[in-house]
C-alpha positions in Angstrom: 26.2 2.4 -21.0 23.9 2.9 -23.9 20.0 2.3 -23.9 18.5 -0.9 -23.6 16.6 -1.8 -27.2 13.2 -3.3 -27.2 15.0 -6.5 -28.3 16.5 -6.9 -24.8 13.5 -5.8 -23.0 11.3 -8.9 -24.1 13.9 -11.1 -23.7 14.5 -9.0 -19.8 10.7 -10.2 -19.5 10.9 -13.6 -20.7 13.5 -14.5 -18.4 11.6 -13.2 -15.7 8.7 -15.0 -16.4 10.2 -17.8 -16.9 11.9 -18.0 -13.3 9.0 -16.5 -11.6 5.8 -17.9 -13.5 2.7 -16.0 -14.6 0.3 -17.3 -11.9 2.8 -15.6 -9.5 3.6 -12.4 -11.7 0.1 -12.0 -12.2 -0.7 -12.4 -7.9 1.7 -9.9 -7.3 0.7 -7.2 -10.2 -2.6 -7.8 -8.3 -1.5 -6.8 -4.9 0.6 -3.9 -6.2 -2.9 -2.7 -7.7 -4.8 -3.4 -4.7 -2.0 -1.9 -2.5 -2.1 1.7 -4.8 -6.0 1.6 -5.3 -5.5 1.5 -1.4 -3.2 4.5 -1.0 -5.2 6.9 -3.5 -8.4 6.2 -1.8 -6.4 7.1 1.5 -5.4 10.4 0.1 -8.7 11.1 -1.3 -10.2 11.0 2.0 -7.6 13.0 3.5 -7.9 15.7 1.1 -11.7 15.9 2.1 -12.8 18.5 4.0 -14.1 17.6 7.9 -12.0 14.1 7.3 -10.7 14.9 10.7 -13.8 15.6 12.0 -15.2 12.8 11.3 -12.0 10.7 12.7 -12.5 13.1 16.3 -15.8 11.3 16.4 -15.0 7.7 15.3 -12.7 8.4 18.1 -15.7 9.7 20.6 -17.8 6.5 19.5 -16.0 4.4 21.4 -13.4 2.8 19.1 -10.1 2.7 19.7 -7.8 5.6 18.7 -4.9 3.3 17.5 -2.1 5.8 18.1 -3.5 6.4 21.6 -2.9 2.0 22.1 0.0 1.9 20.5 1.6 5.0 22.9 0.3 3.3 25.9 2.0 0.0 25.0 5.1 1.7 24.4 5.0 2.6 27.9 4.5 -0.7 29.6 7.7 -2.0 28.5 9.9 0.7 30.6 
């Protein structure tokens, strides 16, 4: 299989946007963005240091520690 020229690339793209439509292309480059924007600020704050710390005392606030809910209702069910 040889490499794909730039030739069949647009037309690749042209078809696509044909089927699909830009509004919709367009929405879903958008959530993709949102979606890694998302993940690397995520990472950011886990690299930082006392990030845990500061979850420990979101925790001793009085919210919810989600994996603490999600544990219990795993054991209602049995």
């Amino acid at each position: 299989m040889g490499s794909l020229s730039i030739w069949h690339w647009l037309i690749v793209l042209l078809i696509v946007a044909l089927v699909f439509g830009t509004k919709k292309l367009r929405n879903i480059g958008g959530d993709l963005g949102g979606a890694v924007k998302g993940f690397k600020e995520g990472m950011r704050e886990s690299e930082e240091p006392g990030s845990q710390e500061k979850q420990r005392e979101l925790s001793r606030d009085g919210t919810v520690d989600v994996e603490a809910k999600d544990k219990s209702r795993s054991n209602d069910y049995r």
